[in-house]
C-alpha positions in Angstrom: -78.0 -12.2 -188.3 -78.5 -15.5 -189.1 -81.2 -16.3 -186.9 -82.9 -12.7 -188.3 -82.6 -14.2 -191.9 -84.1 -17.4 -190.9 -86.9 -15.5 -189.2 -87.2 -13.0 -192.3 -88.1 -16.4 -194.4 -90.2 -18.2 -192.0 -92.3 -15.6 -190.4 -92.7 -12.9 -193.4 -91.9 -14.8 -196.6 -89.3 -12.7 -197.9 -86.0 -14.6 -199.2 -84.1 -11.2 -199.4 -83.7 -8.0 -197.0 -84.6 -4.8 -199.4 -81.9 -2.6 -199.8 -80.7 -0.7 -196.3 -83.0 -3.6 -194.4 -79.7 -5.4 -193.4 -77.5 -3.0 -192.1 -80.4 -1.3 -190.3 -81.9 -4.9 -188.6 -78.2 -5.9 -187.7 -77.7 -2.4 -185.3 -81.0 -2.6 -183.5 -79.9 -6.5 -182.8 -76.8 -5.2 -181.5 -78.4 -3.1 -179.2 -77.2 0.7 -181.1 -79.6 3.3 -181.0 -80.6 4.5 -184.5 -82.4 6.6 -186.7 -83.5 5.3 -190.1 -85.2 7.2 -192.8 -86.1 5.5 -195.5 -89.0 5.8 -198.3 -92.0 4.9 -198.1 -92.6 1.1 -199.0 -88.8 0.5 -198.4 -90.1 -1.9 -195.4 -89.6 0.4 -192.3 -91.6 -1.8 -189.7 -89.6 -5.1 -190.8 -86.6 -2.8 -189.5 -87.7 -3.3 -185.4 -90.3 -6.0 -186.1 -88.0 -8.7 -186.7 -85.4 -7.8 -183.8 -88.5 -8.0 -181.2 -88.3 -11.6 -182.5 -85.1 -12.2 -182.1 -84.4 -10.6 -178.9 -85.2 -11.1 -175.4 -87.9 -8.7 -173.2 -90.9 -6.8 -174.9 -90.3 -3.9 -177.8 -92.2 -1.4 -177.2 -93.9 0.8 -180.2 -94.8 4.4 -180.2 -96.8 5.0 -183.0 -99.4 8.2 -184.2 -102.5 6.8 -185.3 -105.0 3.7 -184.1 -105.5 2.8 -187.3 -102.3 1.9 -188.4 -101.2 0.4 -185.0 -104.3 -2.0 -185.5 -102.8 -2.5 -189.0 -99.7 -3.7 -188.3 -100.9 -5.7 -185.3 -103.4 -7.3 -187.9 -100.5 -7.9 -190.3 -97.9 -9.2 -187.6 -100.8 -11.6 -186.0 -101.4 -12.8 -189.6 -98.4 -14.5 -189.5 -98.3 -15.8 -186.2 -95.9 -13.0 -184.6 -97.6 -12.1 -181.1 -98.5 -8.6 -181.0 -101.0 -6.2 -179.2 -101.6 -2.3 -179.2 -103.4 -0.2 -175.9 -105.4 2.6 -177.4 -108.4 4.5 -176.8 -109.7 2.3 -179.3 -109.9 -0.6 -177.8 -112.7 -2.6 -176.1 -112.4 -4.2 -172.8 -111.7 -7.5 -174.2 -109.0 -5.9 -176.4 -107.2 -4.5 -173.4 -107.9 -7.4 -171.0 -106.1 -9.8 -174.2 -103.3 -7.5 -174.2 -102.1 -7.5 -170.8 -103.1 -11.1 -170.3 -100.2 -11.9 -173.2 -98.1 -9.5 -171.3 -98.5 -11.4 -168.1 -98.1 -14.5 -169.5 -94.8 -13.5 -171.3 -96.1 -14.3 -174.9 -96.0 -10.6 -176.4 -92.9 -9.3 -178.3 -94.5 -6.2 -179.8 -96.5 -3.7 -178.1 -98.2 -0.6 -179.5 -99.1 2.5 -177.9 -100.0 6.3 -178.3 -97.2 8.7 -177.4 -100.5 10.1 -175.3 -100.0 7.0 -173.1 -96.5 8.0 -171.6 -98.2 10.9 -169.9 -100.3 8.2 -167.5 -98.8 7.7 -164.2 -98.4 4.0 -164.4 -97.0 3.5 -167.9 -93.2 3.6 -166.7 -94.3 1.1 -164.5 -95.9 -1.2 -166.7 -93.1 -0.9 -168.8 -90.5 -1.9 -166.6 -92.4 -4.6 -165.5 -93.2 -6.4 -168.4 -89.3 -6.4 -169.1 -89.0 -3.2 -172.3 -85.8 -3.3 -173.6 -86.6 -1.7 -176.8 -88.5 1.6 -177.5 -89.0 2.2 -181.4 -90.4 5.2 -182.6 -92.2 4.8 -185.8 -93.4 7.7 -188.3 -90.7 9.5 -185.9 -91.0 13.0 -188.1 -93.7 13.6 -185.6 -91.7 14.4 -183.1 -91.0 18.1 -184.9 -94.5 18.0 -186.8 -96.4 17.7 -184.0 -94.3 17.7 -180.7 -95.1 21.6 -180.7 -98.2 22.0 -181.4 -101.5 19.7 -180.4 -99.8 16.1 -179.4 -96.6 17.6 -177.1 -96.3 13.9 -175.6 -94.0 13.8 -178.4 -91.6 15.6 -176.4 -91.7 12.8 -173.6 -90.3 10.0 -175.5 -86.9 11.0 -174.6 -88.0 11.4 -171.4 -89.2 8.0 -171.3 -86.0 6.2 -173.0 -83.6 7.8 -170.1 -85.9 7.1 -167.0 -85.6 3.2 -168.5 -81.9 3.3 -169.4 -82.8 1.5 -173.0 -81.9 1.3 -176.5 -84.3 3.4 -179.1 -84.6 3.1 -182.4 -86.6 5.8 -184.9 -88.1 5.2 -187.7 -89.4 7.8 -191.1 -89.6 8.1 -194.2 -89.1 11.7 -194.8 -87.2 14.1 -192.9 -84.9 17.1 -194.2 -81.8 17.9 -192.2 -83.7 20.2 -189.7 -86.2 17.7 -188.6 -83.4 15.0 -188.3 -81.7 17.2 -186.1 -84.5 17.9 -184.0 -85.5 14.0 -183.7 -81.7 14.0 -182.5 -82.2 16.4 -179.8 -85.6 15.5 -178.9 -85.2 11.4 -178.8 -81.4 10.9 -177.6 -80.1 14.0 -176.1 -78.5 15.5 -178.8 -76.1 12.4 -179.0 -75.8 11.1 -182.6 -77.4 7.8 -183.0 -75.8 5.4 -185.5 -77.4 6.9 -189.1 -79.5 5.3 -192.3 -80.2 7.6 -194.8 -82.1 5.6 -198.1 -82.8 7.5 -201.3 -86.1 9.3 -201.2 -86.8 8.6 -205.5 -89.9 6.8 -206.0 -89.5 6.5 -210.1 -93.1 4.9 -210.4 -95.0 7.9 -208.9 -95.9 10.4 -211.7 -95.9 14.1 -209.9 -98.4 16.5 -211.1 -99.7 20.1 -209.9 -102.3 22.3 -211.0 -103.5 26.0 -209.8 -107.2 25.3 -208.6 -109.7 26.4 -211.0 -113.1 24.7 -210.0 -111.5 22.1 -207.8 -114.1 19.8 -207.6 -114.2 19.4 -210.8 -110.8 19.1 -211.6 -110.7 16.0 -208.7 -113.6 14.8 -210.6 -112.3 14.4 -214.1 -108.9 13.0 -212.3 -110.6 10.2 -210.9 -113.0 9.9 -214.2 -109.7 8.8 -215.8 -108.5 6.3 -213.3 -112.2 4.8 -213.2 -112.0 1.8 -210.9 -108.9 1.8 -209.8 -108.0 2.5 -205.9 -107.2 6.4 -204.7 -107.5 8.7 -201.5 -108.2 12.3 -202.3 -106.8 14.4 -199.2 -108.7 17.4 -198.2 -107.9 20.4 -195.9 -111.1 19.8 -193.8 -113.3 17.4 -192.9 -116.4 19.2 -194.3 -114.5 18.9 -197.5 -114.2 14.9 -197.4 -117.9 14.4 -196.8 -119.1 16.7 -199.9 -116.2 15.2 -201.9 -117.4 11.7 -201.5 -120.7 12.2 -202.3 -120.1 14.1 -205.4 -117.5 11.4 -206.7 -120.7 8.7 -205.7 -122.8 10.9 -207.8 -120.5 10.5 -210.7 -120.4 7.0 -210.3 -117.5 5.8 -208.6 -117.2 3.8 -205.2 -116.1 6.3 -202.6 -116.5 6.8 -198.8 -114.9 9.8 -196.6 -113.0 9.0 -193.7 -111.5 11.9 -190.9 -110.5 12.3 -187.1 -114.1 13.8 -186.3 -115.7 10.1 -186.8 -116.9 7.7 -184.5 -114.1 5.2 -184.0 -116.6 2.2 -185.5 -117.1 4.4 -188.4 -113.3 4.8 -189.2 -112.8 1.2 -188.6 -115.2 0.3 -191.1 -113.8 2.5 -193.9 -110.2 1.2 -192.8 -111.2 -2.1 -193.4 -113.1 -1.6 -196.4 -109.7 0.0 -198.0 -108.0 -3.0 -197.1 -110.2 -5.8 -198.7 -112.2 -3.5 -201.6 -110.6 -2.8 -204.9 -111.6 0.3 -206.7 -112.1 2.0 -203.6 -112.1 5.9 -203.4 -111.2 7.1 -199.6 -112.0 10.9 -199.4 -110.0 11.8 -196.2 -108.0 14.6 -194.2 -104.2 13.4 -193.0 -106.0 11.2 -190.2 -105.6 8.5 -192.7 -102.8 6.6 -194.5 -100.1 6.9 -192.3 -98.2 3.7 -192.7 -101.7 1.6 -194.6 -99.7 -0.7 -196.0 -102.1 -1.2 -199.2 -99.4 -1.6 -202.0 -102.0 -1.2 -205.0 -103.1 2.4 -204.5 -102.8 3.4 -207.9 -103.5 7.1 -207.4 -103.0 10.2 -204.5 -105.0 13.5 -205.4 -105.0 16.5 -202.9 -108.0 18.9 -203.0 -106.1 21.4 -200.9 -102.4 22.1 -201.1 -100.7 20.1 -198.1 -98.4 21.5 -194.9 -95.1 21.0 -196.3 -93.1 18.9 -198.7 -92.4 16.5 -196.3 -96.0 15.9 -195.6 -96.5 15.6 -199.4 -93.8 13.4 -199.4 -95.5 11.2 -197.1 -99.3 11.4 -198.7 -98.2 10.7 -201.7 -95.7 7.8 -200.9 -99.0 5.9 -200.1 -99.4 5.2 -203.9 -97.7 2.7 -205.8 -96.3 0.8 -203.0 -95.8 -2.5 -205.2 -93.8 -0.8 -207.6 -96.4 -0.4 -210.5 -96.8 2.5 -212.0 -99.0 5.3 -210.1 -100.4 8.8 -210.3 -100.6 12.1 -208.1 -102.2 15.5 -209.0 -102.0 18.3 -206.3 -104.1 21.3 -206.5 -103.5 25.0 -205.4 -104.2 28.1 -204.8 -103.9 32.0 -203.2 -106.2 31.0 -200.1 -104.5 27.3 -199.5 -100.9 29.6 -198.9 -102.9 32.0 -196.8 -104.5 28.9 -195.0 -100.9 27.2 -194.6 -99.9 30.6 -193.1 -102.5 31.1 -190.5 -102.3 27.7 -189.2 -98.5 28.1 -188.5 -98.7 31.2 -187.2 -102.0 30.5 -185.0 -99.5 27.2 -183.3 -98.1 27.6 -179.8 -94.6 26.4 -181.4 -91.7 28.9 -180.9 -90.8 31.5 -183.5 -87.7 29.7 -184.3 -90.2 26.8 -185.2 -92.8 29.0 -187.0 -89.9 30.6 -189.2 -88.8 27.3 -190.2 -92.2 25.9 -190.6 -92.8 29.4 -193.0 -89.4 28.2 -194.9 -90.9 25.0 -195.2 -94.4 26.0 -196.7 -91.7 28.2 -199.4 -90.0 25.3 -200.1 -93.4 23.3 -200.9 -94.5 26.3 -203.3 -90.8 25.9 -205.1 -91.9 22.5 -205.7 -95.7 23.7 -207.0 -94.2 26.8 -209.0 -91.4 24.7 -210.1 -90.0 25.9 -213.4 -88.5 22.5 -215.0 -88.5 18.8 -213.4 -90.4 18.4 -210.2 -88.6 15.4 -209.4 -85.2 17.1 -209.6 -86.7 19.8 -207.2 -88.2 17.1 -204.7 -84.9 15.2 -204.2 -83.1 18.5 -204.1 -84.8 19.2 -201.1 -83.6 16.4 -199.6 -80.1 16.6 -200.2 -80.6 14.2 -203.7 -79.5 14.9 -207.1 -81.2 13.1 -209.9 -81.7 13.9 -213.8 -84.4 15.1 -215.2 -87.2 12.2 -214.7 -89.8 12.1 -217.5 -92.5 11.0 -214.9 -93.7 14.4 -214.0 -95.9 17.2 -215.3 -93.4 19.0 -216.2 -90.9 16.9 -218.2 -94.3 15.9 -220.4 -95.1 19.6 -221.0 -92.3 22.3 -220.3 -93.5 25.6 -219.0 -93.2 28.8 -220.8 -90.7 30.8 -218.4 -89.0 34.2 -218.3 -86.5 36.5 -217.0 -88.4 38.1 -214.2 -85.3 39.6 -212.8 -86.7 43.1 -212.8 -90.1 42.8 -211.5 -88.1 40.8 -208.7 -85.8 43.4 -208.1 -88.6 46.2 -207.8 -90.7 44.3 -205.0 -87.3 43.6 -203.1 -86.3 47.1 -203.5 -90.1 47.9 -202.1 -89.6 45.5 -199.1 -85.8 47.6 -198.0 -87.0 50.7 -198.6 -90.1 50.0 -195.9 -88.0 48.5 -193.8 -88.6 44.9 -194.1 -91.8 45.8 -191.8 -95.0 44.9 -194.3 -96.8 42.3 -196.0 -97.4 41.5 -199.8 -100.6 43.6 -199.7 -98.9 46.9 -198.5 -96.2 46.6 -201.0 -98.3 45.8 -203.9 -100.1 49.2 -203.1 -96.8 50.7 -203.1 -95.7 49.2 -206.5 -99.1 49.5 -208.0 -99.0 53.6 -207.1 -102.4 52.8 -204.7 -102.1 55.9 -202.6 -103.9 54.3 -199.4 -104.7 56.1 -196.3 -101.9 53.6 -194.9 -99.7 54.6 -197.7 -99.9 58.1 -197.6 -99.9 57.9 -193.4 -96.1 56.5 -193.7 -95.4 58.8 -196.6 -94.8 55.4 -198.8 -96.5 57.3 -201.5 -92.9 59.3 -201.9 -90.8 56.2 -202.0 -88.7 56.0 -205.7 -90.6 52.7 -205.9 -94.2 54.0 -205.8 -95.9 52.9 -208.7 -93.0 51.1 -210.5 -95.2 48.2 -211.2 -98.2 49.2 -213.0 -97.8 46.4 -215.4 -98.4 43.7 -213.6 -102.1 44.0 -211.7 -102.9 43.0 -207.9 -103.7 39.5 -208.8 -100.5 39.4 -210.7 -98.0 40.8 -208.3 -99.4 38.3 -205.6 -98.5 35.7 -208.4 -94.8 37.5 -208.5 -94.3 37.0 -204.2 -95.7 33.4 -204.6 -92.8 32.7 -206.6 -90.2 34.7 -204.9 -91.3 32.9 -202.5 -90.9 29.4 -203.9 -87.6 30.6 -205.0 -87.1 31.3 -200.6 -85.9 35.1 -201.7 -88.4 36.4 -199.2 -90.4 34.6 -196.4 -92.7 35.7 -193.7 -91.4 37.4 -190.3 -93.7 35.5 -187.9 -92.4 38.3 -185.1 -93.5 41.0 -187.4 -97.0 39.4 -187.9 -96.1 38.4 -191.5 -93.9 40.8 -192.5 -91.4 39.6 -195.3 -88.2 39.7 -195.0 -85.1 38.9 -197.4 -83.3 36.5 -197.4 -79.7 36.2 -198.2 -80.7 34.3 -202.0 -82.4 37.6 -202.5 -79.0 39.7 -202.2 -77.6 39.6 -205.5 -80.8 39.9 -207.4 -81.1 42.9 -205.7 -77.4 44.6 -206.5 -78.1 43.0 -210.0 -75.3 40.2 -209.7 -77.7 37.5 -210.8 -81.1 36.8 -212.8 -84.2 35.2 -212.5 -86.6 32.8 -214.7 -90.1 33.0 -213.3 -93.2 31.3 -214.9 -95.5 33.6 -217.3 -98.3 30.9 -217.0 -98.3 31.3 -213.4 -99.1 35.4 -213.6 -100.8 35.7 -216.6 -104.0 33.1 -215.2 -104.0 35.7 -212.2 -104.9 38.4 -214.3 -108.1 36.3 -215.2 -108.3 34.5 -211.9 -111.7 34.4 -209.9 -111.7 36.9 -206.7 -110.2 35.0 -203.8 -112.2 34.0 -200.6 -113.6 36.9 -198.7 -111.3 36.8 -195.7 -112.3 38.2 -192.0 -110.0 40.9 -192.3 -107.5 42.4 -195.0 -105.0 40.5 -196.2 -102.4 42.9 -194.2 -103.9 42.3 -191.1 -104.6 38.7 -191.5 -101.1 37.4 -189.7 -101.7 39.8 -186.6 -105.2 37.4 -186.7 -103.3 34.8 -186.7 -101.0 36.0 -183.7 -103.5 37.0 -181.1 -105.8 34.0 -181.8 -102.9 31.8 -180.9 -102.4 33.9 -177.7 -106.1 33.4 -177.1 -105.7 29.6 -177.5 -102.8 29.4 -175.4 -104.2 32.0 -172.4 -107.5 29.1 -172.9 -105.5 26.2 -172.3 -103.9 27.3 -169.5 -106.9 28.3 -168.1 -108.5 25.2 -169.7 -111.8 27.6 -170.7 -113.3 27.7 -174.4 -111.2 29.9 -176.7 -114.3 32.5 -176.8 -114.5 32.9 -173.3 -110.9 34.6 -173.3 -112.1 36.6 -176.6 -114.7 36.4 -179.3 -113.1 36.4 -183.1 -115.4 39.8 -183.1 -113.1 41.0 -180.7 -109.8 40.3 -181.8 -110.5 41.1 -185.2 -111.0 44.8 -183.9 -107.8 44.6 -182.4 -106.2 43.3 -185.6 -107.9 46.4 -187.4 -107.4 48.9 -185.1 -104.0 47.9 -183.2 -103.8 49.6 -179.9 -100.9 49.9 -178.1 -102.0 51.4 -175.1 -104.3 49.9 -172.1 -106.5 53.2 -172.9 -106.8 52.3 -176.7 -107.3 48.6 -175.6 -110.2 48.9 -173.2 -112.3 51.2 -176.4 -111.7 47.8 -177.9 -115.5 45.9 -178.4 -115.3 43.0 -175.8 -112.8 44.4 -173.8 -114.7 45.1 -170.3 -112.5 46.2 -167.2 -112.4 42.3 -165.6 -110.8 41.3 -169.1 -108.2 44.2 -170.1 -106.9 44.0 -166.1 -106.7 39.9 -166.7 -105.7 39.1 -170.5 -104.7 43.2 -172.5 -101.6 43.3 -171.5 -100.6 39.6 -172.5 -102.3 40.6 -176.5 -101.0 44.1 -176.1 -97.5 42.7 -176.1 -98.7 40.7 -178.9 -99.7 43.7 -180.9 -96.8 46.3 -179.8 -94.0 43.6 -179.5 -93.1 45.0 -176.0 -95.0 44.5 -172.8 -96.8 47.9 -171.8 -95.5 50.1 -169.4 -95.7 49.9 -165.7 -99.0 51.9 -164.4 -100.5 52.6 -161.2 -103.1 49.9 -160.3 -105.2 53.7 -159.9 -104.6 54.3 -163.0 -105.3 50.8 -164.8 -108.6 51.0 -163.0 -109.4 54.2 -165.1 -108.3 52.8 -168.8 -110.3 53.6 -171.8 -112.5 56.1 -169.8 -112.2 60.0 -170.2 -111.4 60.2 -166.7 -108.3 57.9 -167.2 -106.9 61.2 -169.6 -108.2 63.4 -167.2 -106.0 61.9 -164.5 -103.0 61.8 -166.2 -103.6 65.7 -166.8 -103.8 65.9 -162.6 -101.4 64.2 -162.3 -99.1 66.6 -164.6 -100.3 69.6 -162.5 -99.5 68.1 -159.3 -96.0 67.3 -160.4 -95.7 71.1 -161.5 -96.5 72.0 -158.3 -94.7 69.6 -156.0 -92.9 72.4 -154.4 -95.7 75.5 -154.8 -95.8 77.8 -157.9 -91.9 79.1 -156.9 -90.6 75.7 -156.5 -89.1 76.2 -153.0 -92.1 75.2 -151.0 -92.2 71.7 -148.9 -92.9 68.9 -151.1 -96.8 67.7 -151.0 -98.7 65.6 -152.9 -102.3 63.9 -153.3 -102.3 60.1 -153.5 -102.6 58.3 -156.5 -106.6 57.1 -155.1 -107.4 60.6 -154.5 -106.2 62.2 -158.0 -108.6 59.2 -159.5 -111.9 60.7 -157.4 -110.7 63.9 -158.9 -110.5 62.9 -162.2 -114.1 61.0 -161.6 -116.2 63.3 -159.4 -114.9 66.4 -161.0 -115.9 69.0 -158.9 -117.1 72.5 -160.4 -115.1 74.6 -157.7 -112.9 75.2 -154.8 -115.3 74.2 -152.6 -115.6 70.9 -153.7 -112.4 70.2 -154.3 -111.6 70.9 -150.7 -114.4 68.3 -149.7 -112.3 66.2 -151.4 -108.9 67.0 -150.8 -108.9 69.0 -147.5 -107.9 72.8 -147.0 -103.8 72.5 -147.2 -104.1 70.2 -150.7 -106.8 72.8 -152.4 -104.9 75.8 -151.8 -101.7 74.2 -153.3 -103.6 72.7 -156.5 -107.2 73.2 -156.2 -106.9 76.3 -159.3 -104.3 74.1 -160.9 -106.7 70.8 -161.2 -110.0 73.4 -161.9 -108.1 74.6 -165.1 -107.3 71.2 -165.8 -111.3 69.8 -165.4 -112.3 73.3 -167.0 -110.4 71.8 -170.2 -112.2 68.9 -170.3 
């Protein structure tokens, strides 16, 4: 350690480690893998920067974004440490710099996208080169995004094995799940040695609001904060661009900045953040992961974020010199349904979409949070704290009350339909609206049929917003968004505990403005969800455009109408004979749960015409008759082929069915399949 401390002085100016530096620096010297999370601004990179320097061989950094790999080798080469990153950023020159240092032996730290570990002669440059350190930085990306669109996550662990070196990971937020799964993911499942730093950050002011004209709520926010350095994060990247401009039209200095830019543009607005005070960034998530920026005196969100870790994260990037700073978050009913569709629309498995589901609950706890946010933040990570004073909340207390029975009526609605339906069915059933799907299931009879005629529509999705903060109920991601209960919900529900909810929360739904139309009901919505993330999987693997599979036309007839049968599926718009043979029975299974039965390829050929009934009606009689009209007759039969040119020629009488079928097969079942074409 004492060459680390000398090095800690001389190269980076500090006198001190910050607290958990130490301990963390002096196990990734001593060669231990580790796993460090530690808050935001409590100087993660220091943690493998300064072995690399002390160490001998190259230490090798896998990192998420270009723009904060070209940060830190921009800070690092600043003060003389030599450090390079390969990215799909750089230019020639770049690239031809890098590996000249590598050759020569003169670069400790190397950057690089997890993307790169998938190119055939990465191992090989890595062994080369002498790595003896892999450290994964922003490591909760591992379970963020391992499962869904960057699954080269999932080859880091690949990667440390097939070297035989150390690895060290590196967050700053991660609940217990997500540790676990970095666990299992980056070392095997064998425990590395563990840091775990508070997650408090007491400068940073927590505030939420339910949208209600969001544009102009982000305006007057930044009104207040005039001149004073911000990012706004927005749920798309339309949303930065028309954000921007209206905060330039009110007068402040802002520019957008998302993943769909040229990589000049995003360069430019990265270093404008860097070197411009007062400067508004307007962005999606693309940007701010690990900007090291420490006077960012405010974080807004447009759009309610992912989870809490991700807020966590975005909102980490204020304040990072210890000075006071500001968040406000906004949202709202079609955020949560956004939230929901993009979980359920992944490829991750269903154990990973229910805990991604649990997640989202736990991020509307914190946003319908009855008393101090702070207190329910740290909670989620395992912290206790007392109530802060630096939140919404603490400054104005909400007006709250015991919602125990309204609680208890939509659980008793959700058992008494079998845990089987979404928020929209049961608030029919509590709201006595006697809908044809109601009344189809007989729901209209239930005990709890229009219990809960004081609360409106608008208000009773209020009421399973915050049973769902409260994790009583979350959606069934195998039931296409069914919720289910969970075992908090228990003694609410045999009356052996209460609940507060918050009356400002339900009575502004009564008022509120008419959600977003959606491109289906709000029932059918997660079964959208479903088969458009079979459609993008069935695309990838046959690496066509997503509408080539299916147009959203088509699958949001199959949301509406849910057939379970090939017959059903082929009267589906879209659904030609090429397309139900190749892809219905892969979204059938979606639909039904349950692959379809086995039919004959006769049979399939014939789906979702009238012949197809018409067969199976043949195919009946001819059974009947297997053995003649006494049953003790030799077994005969017409193949499956021939019962199909029945079924489509449909001839008018004996003698055409013997053209057909010949003379022995006609006098067995030629009357017997004329009844059955008579009927049709």
């Amino acid at each position: 350690m004492p060459q680390a401390r000398a090095l800690l002085s001389s190269i980076f100016g500090f006198n001190e480690f910050r607290p958990g530096q130490a301990e963390i620096v002096d196990a990734v010297m001593a060669g231990r893998n580790a796993l460090a999370i530690m808050p935001t601004g409590g100087g993660k990179s220091l943690c493998f920067q300064l072995p690399a320097l002390c160490r001998e061989g190259v230490t090798v950094v896998i990192s998420p974004l270009i723009a904060l790999m070209r940060d830190q080798v921009r800070a690092l080469r600043e003060v003389g440490v030599e450090a390079g990153a390969l990215t799909s950023g750089n230019t020639d020159e770049e690239t031809a710099e890098v590996f000249a240092a590598l050759d020569a032996g003169r670069l400790k730290l190397l950057y690089m996208a997890p993307e790169r570990l998938a190119s055939g002669g990465t191992q090989a440059l890595l062994r080369r080169i002498g790595t003896t350190l892999i450290a994964v930085d922003e490591a909760h990306c591992v379970s963020q995004w391992g499962h869904d669109f960057r699954p080269d996550y999932l080859r880091i662990g690949e990667l440390r094995r097939a070297l035989g070196i150390q690895l060290a990971a590196f967050t700053a937020t991660a609940d217990e799940e997500t540790r676990a799964e970095i666990v299992t993911r980056l070392f095997d499942g064998i425990q590395p040695e563990t840091f775990l730093r508070g997650f408090d950050r007491p400068n940073i002011h927590l505030a939420f609001e339910g949208k209600d004209t969001p544009r102009r709520q982000i305006l007057d926010f930044a009104a207040a904060r005039k001149g004073q350095s911000g990012i706004v994060y927005c749920g798309t990247r339309a949303k930065t661009e028309t954000l921007a401009g209206a905060l330039r039209d009110a007068g402040h200095v802002a520019c957008h900045y998302h993943g769909g830019m040229e990589s000049e543009a995003r360069r430019v607005v990265e270093g404008r953040f860097q070197q411009e005070d007062g400067l508004i960034v307007v962005a999606t998530v693309a940007f701010g992961m690990g900007v090291d920026k420490p006077d960012i005196r405010w974080v807004a969100h447009a759009d309610l974020p992912k989870s809490i870790e991700a807020y966590y994260q975005e909102i980490g990037r204020a304040g990072r010199d210890g000075a006071p700073a500001e968040t406000l978050t906004l949202f709202g009913p079609d955020d949560i349904r956004l939230r929901r569709s993009q979980i359920d629309e992944g490829l991750a498995p269903p154990e990973r979409r229910a805990a991604d589901h649990a997640r989202l609950n736990a991020l509307l706890g914190l946003a319908e949070a009855l008393r101090c946010r702070r207190q329910v933040l740290l909670g989620y990570f395992g912290e206790t704290s007392d109530a802060c004073g630096q939140c919404d909340l603490c400054d104005t207390p909400v007006d709250v009350f015991d919602g125990t029975e309204a609680v208890r009526k939509a659980l008793s609605a959700i058992l008494r339909t079998g845990e089987y339906f979404g928020a929209g069915h049961l608030i029919d059933i509590l709201t006595g609206n006697a809908t044809d799907k109601v009344k189809q299931r007989g729901h209209d009879a239930l005990p709890t049929f229009g219990v809960g005629k004081e609360f409106d529509r608008r208000q009773w999705q209020a009421i399973f917003r915050q049973m769902m903060g409260h994790d009583l109920v979350r959606p069934d991601a195998e039931r296409h968004g069914a919720l289910r209960m969970t075992q908090e919900a228990r003694p609410i529900l045999r009356d052996e505990a209460r609940i507060e909810l918050r009356r400002d929360t339900i009575t502004k739904a009564k008022g509120a403005r008419p959600a977003v139309k959606m491109l289906v009901s709000e029932e059918d919505a997660p079964l959208l969800s479903a088969l458009k993330a079979k459609r993008r999987a069935l695309a990838e693997d046959a690496r066509l455009p997503a509408y080539m599979i299916f147009n959203d036309k088509t699958l949001i007839e199959m949301a509406e109408t849910r057939p379970l049968t090939r017959d059903q599926m082929a009267r589906i718009g879209g659904v030609g004979a090429t397309k139900l043979e190749r892809y219905g029975d892969a979204f059938l299974t979606v639909i039904a749960g349950e692959v379809p039965g086995d039919e004959h390829p006769m049979r399939r050929k014939l789906s979702g015409r009238d012949a197809g009934t018409v067969y199976d009606r043949l195919m009946q009689a001819q059974a009947d008759l297997l053995r003649g009209d006494d049953g003790t007759g030799k077994p005969m039969s017409c193949t499956a082929a021939l019962v199909a040119k029945v079924a489509q020629v449909k001839p008018r009488d004996l003698g055409g069915m013997e053209r057909l079928l010949g003379d022995r097969r006609t006098e067995r079942f030629g009357p017997a399949f004329l009844d059955v074409l008579q009927q049709d």
